[in-house]
C-alpha positions as CSV (number, residue, x, y, z in Angstrom):
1,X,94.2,-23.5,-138.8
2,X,97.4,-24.0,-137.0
3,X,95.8,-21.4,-134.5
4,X,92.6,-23.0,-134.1
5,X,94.3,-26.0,-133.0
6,X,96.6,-24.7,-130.4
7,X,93.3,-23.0,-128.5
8,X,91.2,-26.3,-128.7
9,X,94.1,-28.1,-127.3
10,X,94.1,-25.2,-124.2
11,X,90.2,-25.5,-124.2
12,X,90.3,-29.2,-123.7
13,X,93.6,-29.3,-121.1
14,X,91.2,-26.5,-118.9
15,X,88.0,-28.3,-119.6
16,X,89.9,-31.6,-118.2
17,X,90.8,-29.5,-114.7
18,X,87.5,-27.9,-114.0
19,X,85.7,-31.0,-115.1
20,X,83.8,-31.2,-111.7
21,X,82.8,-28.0,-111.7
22,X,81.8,-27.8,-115.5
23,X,79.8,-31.2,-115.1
24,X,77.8,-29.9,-111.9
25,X,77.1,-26.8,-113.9
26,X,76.5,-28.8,-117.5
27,X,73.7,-30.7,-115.4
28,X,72.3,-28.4,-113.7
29,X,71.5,-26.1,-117.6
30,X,70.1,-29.6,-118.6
31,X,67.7,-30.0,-115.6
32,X,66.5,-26.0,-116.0
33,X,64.1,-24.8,-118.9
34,X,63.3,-21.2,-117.7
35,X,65.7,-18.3,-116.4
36,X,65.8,-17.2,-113.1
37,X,68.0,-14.6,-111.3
38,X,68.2,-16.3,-107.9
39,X,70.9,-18.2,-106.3
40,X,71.4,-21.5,-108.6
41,X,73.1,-24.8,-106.4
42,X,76.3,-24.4,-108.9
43,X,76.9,-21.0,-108.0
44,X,76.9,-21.3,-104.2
45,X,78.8,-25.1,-105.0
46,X,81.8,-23.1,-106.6
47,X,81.7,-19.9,-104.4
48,X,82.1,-22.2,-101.4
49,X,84.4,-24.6,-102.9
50,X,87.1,-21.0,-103.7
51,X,86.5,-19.7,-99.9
52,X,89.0,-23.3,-99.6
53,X,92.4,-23.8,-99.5
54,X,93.9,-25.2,-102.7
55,X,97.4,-25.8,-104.2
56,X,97.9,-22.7,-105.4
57,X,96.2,-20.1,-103.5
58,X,97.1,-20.6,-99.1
59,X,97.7,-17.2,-99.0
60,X,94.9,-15.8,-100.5
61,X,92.7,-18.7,-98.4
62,X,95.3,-17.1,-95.2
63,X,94.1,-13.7,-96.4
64,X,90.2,-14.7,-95.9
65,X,91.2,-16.4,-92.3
66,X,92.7,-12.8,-91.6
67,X,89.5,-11.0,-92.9
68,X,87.1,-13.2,-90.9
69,X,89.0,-12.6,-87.8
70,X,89.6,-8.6,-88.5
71,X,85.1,-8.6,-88.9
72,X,85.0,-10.8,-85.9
73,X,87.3,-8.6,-83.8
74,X,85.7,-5.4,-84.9
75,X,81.8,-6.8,-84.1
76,X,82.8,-7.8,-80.9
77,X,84.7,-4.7,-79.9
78,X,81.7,-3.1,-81.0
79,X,78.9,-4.6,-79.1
80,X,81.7,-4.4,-75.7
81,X,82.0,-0.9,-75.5
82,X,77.9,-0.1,-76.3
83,X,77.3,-2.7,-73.6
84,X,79.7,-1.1,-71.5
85,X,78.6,2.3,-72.1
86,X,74.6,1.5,-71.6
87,X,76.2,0.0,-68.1
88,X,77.5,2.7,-67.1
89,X,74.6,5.1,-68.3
90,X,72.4,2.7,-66.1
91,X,74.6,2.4,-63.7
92,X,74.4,6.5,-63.1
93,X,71.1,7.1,-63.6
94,X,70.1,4.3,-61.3
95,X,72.5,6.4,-58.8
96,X,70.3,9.9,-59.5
97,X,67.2,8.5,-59.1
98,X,68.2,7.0,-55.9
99,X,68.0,10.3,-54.4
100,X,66.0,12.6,-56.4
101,X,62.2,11.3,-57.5
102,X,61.4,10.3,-61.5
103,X,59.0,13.3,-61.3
104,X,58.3,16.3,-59.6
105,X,55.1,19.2,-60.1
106,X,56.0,22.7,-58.9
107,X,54.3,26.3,-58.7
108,X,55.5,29.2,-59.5
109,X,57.9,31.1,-57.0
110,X,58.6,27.7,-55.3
111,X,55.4,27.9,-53.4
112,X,52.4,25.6,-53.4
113,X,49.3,26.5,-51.2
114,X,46.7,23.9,-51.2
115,X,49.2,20.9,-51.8
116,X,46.5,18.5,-50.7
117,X,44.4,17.6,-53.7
118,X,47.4,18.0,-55.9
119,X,48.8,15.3,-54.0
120,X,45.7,13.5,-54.7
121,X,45.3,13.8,-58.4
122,X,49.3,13.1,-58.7
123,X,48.8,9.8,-56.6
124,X,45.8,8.7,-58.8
125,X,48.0,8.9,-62.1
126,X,48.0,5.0,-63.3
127,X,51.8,5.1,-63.3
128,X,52.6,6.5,-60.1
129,X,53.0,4.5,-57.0
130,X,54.0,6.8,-55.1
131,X,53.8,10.6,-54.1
132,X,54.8,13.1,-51.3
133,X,54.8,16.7,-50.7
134,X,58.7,18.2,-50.1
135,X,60.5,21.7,-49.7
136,X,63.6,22.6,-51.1
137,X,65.8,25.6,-50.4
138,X,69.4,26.9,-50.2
139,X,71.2,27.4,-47.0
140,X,74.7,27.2,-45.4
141,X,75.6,25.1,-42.5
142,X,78.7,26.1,-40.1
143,X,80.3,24.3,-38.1
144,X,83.1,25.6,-36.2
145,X,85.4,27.5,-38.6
146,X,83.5,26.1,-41.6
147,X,80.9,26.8,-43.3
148,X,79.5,25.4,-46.5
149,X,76.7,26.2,-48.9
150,X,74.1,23.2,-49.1
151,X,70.9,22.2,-50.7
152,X,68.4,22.1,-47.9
153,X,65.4,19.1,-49.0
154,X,62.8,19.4,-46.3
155,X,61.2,15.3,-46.4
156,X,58.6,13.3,-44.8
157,X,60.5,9.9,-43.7
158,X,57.3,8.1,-43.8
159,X,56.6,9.2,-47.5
160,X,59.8,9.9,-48.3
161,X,60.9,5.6,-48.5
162,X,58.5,5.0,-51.2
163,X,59.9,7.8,-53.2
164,X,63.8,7.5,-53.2
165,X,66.2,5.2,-52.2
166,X,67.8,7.5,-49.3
167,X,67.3,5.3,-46.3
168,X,69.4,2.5,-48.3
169,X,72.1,4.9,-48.4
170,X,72.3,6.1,-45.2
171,X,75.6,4.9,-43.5
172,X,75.2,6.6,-39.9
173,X,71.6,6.4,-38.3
174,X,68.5,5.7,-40.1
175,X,65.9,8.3,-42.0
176,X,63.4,7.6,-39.7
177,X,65.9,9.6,-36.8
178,X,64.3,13.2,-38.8
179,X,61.4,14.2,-36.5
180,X,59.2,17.3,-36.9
181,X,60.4,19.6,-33.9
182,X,63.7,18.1,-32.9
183,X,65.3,20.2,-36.3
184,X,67.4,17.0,-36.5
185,X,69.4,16.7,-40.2
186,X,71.0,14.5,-42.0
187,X,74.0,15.0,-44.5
188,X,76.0,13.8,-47.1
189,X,79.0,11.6,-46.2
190,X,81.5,14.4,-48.1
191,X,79.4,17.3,-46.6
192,X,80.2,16.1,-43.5
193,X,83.8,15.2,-44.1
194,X,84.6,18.7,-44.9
195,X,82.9,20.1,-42.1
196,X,84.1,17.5,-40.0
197,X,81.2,17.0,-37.9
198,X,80.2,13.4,-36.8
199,X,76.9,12.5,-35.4
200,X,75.1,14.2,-32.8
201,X,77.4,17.4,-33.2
202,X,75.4,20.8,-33.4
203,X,75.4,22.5,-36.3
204,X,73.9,26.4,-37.9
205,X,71.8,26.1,-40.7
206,X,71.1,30.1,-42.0
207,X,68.5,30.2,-44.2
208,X,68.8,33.2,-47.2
209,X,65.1,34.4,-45.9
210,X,65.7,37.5,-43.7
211,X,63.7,38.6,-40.6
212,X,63.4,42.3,-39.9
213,X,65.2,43.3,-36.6
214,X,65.7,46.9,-35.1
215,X,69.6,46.0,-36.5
216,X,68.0,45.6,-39.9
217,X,67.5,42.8,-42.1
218,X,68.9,40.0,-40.5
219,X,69.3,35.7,-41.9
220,X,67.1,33.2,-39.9
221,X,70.0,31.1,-38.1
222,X,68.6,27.7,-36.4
223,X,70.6,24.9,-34.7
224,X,70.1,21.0,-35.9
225,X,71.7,18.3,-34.4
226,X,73.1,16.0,-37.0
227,X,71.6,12.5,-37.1
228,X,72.7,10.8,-39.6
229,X,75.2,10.5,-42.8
230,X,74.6,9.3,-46.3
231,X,76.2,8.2,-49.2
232,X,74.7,8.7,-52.2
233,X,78.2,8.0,-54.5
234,X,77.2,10.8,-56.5
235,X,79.2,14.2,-55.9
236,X,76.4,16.9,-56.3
237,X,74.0,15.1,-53.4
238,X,77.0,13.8,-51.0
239,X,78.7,17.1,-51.3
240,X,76.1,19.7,-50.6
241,X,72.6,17.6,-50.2
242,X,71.5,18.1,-46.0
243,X,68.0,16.6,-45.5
244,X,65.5,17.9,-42.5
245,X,61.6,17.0,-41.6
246,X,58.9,18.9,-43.8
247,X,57.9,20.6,-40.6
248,X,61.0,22.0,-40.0
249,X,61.9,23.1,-43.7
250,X,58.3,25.3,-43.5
251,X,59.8,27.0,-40.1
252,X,62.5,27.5,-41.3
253,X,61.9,28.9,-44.7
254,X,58.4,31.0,-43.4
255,X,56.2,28.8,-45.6
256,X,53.7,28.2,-43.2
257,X,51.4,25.2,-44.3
258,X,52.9,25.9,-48.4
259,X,55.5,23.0,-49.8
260,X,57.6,24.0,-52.5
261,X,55.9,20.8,-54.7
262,X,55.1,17.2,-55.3
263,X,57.6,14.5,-55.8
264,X,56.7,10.8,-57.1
265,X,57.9,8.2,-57.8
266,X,57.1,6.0,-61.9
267,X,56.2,2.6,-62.1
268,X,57.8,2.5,-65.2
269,X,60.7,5.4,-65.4
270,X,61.6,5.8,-69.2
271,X,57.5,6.7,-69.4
272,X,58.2,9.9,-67.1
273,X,57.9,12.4,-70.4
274,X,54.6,11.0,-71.1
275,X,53.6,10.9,-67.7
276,X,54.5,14.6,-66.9
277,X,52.6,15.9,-70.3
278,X,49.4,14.0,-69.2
279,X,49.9,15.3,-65.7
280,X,50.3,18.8,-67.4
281,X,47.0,18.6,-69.1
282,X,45.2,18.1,-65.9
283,X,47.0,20.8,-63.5
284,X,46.3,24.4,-63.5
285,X,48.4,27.0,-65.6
286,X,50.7,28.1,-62.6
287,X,51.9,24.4,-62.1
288,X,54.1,22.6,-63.9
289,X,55.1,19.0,-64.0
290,X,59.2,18.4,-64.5
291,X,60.4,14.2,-65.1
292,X,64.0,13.6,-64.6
293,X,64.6,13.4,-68.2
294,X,64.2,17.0,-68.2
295,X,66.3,17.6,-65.1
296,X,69.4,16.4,-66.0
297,X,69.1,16.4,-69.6
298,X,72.3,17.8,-70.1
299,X,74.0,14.8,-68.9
300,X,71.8,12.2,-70.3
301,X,72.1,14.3,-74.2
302,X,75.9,14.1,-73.5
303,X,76.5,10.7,-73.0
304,X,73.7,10.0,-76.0
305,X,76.0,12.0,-78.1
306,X,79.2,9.7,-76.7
307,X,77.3,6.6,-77.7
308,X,76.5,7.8,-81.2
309,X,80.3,8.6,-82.1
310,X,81.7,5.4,-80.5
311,X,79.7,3.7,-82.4
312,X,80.5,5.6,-85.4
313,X,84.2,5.2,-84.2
314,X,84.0,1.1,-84.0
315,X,82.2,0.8,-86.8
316,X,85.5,1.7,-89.0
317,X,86.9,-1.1,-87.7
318,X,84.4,-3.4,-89.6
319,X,84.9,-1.3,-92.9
320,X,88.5,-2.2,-92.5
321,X,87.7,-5.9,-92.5
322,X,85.3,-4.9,-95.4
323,X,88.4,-3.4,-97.3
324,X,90.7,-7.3,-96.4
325,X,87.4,-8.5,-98.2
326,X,87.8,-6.4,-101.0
327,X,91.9,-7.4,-101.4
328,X,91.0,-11.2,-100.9
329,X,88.4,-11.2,-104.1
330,X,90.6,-9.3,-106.3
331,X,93.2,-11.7,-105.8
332,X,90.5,-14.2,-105.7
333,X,89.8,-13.3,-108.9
334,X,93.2,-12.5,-110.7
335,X,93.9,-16.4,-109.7
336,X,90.6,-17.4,-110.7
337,X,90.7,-15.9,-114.4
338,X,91.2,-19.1,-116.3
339,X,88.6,-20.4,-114.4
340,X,85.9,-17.8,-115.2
341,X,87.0,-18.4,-118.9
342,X,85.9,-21.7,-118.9
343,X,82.7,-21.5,-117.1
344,X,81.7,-18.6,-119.5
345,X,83.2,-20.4,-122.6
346,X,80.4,-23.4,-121.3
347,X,77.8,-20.8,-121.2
348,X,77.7,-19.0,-117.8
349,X,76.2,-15.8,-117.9
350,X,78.4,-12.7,-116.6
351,X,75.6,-12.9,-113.3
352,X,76.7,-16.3,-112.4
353,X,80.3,-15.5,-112.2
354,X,79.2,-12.5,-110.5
355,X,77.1,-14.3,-107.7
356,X,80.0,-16.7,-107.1
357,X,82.3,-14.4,-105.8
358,X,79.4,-12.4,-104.1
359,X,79.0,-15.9,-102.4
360,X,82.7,-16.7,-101.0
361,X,82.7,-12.5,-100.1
362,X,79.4,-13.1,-98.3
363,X,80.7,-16.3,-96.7
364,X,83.4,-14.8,-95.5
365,X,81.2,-11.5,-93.9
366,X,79.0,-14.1,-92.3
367,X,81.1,-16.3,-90.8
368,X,83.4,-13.3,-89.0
369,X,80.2,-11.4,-87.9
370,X,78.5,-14.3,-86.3
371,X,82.0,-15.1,-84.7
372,X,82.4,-11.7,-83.6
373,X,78.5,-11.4,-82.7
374,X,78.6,-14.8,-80.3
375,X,82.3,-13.7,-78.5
376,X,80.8,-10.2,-77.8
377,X,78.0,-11.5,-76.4
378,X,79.6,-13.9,-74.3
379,X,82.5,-11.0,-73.3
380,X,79.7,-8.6,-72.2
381,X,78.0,-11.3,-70.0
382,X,81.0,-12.1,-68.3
383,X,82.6,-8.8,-68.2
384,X,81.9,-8.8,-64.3
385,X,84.4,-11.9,-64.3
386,X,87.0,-10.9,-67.1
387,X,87.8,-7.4,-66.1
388,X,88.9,-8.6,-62.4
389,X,91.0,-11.8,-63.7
390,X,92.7,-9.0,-65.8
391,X,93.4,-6.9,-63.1
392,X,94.5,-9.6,-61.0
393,X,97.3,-10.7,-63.8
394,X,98.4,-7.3,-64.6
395,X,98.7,-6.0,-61.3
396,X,96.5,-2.8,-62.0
397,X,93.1,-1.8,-61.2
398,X,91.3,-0.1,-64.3
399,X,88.6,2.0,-62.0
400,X,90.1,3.2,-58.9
401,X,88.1,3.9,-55.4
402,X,90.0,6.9,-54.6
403,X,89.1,8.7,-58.4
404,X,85.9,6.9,-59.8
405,X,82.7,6.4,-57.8
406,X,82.2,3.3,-59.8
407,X,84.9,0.5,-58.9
408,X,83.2,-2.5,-61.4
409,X,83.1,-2.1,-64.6
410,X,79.4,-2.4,-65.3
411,X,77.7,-4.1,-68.5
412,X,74.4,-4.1,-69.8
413,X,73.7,-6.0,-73.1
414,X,70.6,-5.1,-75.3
415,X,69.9,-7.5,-77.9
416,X,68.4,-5.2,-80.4
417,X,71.6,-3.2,-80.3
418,X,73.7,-6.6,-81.2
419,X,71.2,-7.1,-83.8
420,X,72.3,-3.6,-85.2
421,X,75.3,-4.4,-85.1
422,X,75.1,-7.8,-86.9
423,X,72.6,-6.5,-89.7
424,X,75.4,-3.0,-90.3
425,X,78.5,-5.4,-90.4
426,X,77.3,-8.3,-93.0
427,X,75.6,-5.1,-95.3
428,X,79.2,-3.8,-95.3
429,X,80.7,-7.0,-96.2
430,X,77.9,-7.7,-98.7
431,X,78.7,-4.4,-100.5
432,X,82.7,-4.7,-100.1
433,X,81.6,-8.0,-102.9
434,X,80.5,-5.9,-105.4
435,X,83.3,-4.5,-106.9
436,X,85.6,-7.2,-107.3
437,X,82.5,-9.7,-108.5
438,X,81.6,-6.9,-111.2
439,X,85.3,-7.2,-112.4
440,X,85.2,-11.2,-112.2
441,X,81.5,-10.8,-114.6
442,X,83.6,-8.9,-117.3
443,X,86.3,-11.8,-117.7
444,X,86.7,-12.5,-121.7
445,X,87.5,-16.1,-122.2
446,X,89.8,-15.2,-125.2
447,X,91.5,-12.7,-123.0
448,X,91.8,-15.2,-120.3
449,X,93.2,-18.0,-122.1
450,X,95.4,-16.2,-124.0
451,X,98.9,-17.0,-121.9
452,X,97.7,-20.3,-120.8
């Protein structure tokens, strides 16, 4: 009896402490005649209500501020760099296609007789705006005591400004300078830097096509005067790219009225793999049609597979803000236990106590990834503003001219990728609840109240 006593008097002292939270939940089993397993308003009242600071517990409330920031920090880092890295892989591709077209249909052996209707039925394709014949060969140009290897592209200026974005880049003289029968060419701004030759200086192109002489097999040589310099800011095209008129490049590689193949240019670039099957289809057997995809797929798989493990990398960050959720609940729950015995001595069911703590873990997730999702957002909008006051207060410049060809730190922010990002993070934190609401669900009262 004497026992009896002592625990009514601890059941009525608790009772007295929690009465608030025993009333709301006393009223709310009064107002309810059938079970449900959804979110009841006494639950989500008493899992919001332990996310606060009370007397006893500022460092476990400190521990949920520290948690929130640690999801917030590792969203936002997250969505940066994937911004940042979709900048840059726009930022280079945008640089490619500037000088080489979104599609191209060869024949076999590099020469195409009858280019003319194949012109036509590429130009007639729905998604291409434009198309022009080229011819492309190897050569080397010497000037002097240098000589150099290059990629000889014979154009058609008219055609050839609808296609790519070469006379934007040019920095000495214009495209339209390349004129069938002057054998004027044009070259890249570090082609001509190494074989120091400036405009309107003579150079030897000598083409790998031989000519029989009574000597023997000798290399076609031809003289072009130099009429211009580009700058593409890529190091494959301004390092070995020289450009001449289409006349010239079928002198000078013997292809009479042949082209080595069509070149055009998408409406819409990320459709070139379609576009290049359906042009496929309608070509004959001993053509084929290559998209830029293809091209330099190498480069574009690499940095795919960059993005993929970066994102793999960042994402640890958030389950280490998942594991500060995990710590605060235990200890949430280890201060909470008298608590618990009460509610389940009043009739809660081992679900309720479990979706309370699932609610101030949840709350917690929520608040940090919305925090984090809003100041990444915000960060890779302005990133064109941040990264230079940066630089400006450290003293140091992140991208260099003289080592990178890209000095700005570019950004581009795709909304379905901080979606990702937001649905990944507040699953982690939702499961990092589980654990420590399962062990909050098998609290025994007696146990509880035992010490107290």
């Amino acid at each position: 009896m004497e026992g009896i006593r002592l625990w009514r008097s601890r059941f009525a002292r608790f009772s007295k402490k929690c009465a608030p939270t025993a009333a709301l939940w006393h009223t709310y089993v009064c107002s309810v005649t059938a079970p449900t397993i959804t979110l009841q308003p006494y639950e989500l009242f008493i899992g919001l209500r332990y996310t606060r600071a009370k007397r006893r517990n500022h460092f476990i409330s400190f521990i949920s501020l520290i948690s929130m920031l640690g999801m917030a920090l590792g969203v936002m880092a997250l969505i940066v760099v994937l911004s940042v890295m979709n900048g840059f892989q726009k930022e280079i591709r945008a640089r490619m296609l500037g000088a080489s077209p979104h599609l191209e249909v060869v024949a076999d052996g590099g020469r195409l007789q009858g280019w003319q209707p194949v012109l036509g039925r590429v130009a007639q394709h729905p998604q291409v705006s434009a198309a022009a014949p080229y011819v492309a060969g190897q050569g080397m140009l010497s000037f002097g005591q240098s000589v150099q290897g290059v990629m000889v592209r014979g154009i058609d200026p008219a055609l050839e400004t609808a296609i790519t974005e070469l006379s934007d880049k040019m920095k000495v003289g214009a495209l339209s300078d390349l004129r069938g029968g002057e054998f004027t060419i044009m070259l890249g701004s570090d082609l001509a830097r190494t074989l120091g030759v400036r405009r309107n200086d003579k150079v030897m192109l000598i083409a790998p096509q031989g000519q029989i002489t009574p000597a023997g097999m000798m290399p076609r040589l031809k003289q072009f005067r130099v009429a211009g310099i580009f700058e593409i800011g890529m190091a494959p095209y301004d390092n070995s790219l020289a450009l001449i008129h289409l006349n010239d490049a079928q002198k000078l590689f013997q292809l009479g009225d042949a082209v080595t193949g069509i070149s055009a240019k998408l409406r819409e670039i990320d459709l070139a793999p379609r576009v290049a099957r359906e042009l496929q289809s309608q070509l004959p057997p001993e053509l084929y049609a290559n998209d830029w995809t293809h091209q330099n797929s190498n480069y574009f798989r690499a940095v795919q597979m960059e993005k993929k493990m970066m994102f793999i990398i960042l994402s640890l960050i958030v389950a280490v803000a998942a594991f500060n959720i995990v710590s605060t609940l235990v200890m949430a729950v280890t201060d909470k236990q008298a608590d618990i015995a009460i509610l389940r001595t009043l009739g809660a069911s081992p679900r309720s106590i479990m979706k309370i703590f699932i609610v101030q873990g949840v709350v917690i997730g929520l608040i940090g990834t919305l925090l984090g999702s809003i100041g990444g957002i915000v960060l890779a909008l302005n990133l064109d503003v941040v990264v230079p006051f940066i630089e400006r207060l450290v003293g140091v410049q992140f991208l260099a001219k003289d080592v990178y060809y890209i000095t700005e730190l570019p950004s581009d922010l795709r909304y379905h990728e901080v979606a990702l990002v937001t649905g990944i993070s507040f699953v982690i934190s939702l499961l990092a609840t589980l654990y420590p609401s399962y062990r909050a669900s098998k609290t025994q009262p007696a146990e509880a109240l035992r010490y107290e």
